[in-house]
N, C-alpha and C positions, 0 to 999 in steps of 0.2 A: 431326181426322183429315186426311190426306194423299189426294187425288184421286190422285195419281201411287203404282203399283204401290212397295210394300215387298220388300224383297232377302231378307225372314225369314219366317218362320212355316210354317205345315201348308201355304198354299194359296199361297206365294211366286211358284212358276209358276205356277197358275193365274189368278194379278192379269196376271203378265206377259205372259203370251199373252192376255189378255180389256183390258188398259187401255184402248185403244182406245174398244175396244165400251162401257166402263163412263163416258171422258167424253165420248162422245157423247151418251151417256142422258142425263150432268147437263146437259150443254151444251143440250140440248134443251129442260132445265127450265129454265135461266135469261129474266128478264122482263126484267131491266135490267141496264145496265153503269154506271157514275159513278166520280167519284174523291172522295172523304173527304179531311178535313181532319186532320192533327195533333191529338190530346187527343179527337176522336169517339167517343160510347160504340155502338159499333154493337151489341150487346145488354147490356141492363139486368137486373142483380139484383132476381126479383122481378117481374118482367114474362113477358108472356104471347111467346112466340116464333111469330110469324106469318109466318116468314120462314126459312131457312137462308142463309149471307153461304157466299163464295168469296174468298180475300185470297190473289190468285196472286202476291206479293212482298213485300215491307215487316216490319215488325215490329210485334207486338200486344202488351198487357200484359193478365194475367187477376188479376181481384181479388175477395176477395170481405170482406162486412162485416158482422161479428155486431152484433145488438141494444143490444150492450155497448157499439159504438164501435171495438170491437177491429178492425184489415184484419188479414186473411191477403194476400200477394199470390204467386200460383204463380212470377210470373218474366214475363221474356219472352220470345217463343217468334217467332223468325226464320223468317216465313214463304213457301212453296213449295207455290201451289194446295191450301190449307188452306180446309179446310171448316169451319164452324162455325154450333152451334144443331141438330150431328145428333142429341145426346141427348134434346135436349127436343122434336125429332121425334117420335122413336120414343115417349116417355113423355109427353108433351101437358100435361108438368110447367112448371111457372114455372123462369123462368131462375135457374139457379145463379148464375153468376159474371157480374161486369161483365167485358166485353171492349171494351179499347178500344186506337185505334190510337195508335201512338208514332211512326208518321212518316205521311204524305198518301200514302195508299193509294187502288191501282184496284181496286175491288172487284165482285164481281155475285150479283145476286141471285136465290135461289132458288126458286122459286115451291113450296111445300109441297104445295099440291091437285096439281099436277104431277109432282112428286116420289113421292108418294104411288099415283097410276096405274102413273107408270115400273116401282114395284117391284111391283106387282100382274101388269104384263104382262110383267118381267124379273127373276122370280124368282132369278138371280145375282149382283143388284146387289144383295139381300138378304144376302148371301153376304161380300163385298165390304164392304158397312159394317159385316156385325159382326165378322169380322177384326180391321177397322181400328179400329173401336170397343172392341175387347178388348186392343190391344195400349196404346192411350193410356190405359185405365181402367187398364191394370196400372199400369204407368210413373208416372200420377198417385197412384195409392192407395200406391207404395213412396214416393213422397213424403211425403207425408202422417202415412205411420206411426213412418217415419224423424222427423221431426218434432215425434212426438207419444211417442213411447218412449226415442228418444234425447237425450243434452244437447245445448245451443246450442253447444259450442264442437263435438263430435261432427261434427255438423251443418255447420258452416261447413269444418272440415276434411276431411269427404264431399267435400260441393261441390266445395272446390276441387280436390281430387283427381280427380272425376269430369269436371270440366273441363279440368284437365290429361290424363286420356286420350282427352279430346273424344267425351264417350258419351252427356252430359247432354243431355237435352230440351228443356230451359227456361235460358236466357242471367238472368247478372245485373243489379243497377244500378249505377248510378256513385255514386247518394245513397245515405247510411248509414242514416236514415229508412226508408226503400226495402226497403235492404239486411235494418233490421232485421224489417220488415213480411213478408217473405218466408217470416225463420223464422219468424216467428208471435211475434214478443217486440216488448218495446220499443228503440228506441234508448240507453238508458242499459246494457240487459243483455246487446245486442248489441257495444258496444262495450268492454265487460268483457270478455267471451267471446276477442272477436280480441286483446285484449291479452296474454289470456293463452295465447294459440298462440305470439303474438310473445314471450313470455317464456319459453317452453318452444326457443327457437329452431326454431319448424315453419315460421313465415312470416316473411316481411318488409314493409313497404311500397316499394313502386319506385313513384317519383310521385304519390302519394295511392293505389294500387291493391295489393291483397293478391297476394302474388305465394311460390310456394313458397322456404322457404331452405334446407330439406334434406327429398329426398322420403322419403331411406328413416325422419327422423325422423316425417315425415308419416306413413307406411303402418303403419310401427308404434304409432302414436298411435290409429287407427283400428281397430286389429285389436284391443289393447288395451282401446278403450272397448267394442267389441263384445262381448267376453267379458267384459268386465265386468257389462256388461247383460244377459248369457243368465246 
């Protein structure tokens, strides 16, 4: 979730006339400031969160990895005073996903017992994270289903489309490994998938990077597999 007020929802103004007020609070809960290193896992899959992190710029990756070996990885997500570790605040649950940094990040940290008083004595800041907390659980869970309901090529031609009208959450990789890890498949069914967009003439390669070559074949391809799936 975003410290800095959201331009949407029920309480849109109400972030934006209280911001202020809201990172004062956290500001107050902060113990330490430092900079991290490139490839830093600052929370661990699986691990107890004693902590909430602040990543006021830089870029993170979220991964996660079943028993089987399988990763999923969300993407990465270009960060602007992002908070993270607020879910397993509130539910005192082991860490879901590894997050870690993909460039040397200033980060600061959040003291939990602190945190914790804050929203006892500013019942708004209660308000405030579950907003924010509700907007990124949607946005992640339409990932996720999209993923799990629809096909890998479906999928890759979402994406791209949805980063073509620059609406997406989570940024890609430049590795196809990566790339494949994302959808939740391998690299052999991943590279299937986009050949067959490139034989459909939806995409192209420009430099090694998928790049659209006809959008309205794009939009149509997409509307198509949706109905095919309902």
């Amino acid at each position: 979730m975003q410290l800095r007020s959201l331009n949407k929802g029920r309480f849109s103004q109400y972030w934006q006339d209280n911001n202020q007020l809201f990172e004062r609070i956290i500001e107050q809960c902060i113990v330490d400031k430092k900079i991290v290193d490139k490839k830093t896992i600052l929370f661990r899959q699986g691990y107890k969160v004693d902590k909430l992190i602040v990543v006021y710029n830089g870029t993170i990756s979220i991964r996660y990895q079943a028993n089987n070996g399988r990763c999923f990885h969300l993407g990465t997500v270009d960060c602007d005073e992002h908070i993270f570790g607020e879910m397993e605040f509130f539910t005192d649950y082991l860490c879901q996903f590894d997050i870690i940094a993909e460039d040397v990040l200033t980060i600061a940290v959040v003291s939990i017992d602190k945190l914790y008083l804050s929203l006892l004595e500013h019942p708004k800041l209660a308000l405030f994270f579950a907003s924010a907390i509700a907007f990124d659980y949607q946005e992640t869970l339409d990932i996720l289903l999209k993923r799990t309901l629809y096909s890998i090529c479906f999928n890759i031609a979402f994406d791209i489309y949805q980063h073509h009208l620059n609406v997406h959450p989570v940024n890609n990789f430049q590795k196809n490994y990566l790339e494949a890890e994302r959808f939740g498949t391998t690299d052999r069914v991943y590279r299937r998938a986009v050949n067959e967009l490139i034989n459909l003439d939806i995409v192209h390669k420009v430099a090694g990077k998928l790049e659209i070559k006809d959008i309205n074949k794009l939009k149509a391809f997409i509307e198509c597999q949706e109905k095919f799936a309902k």
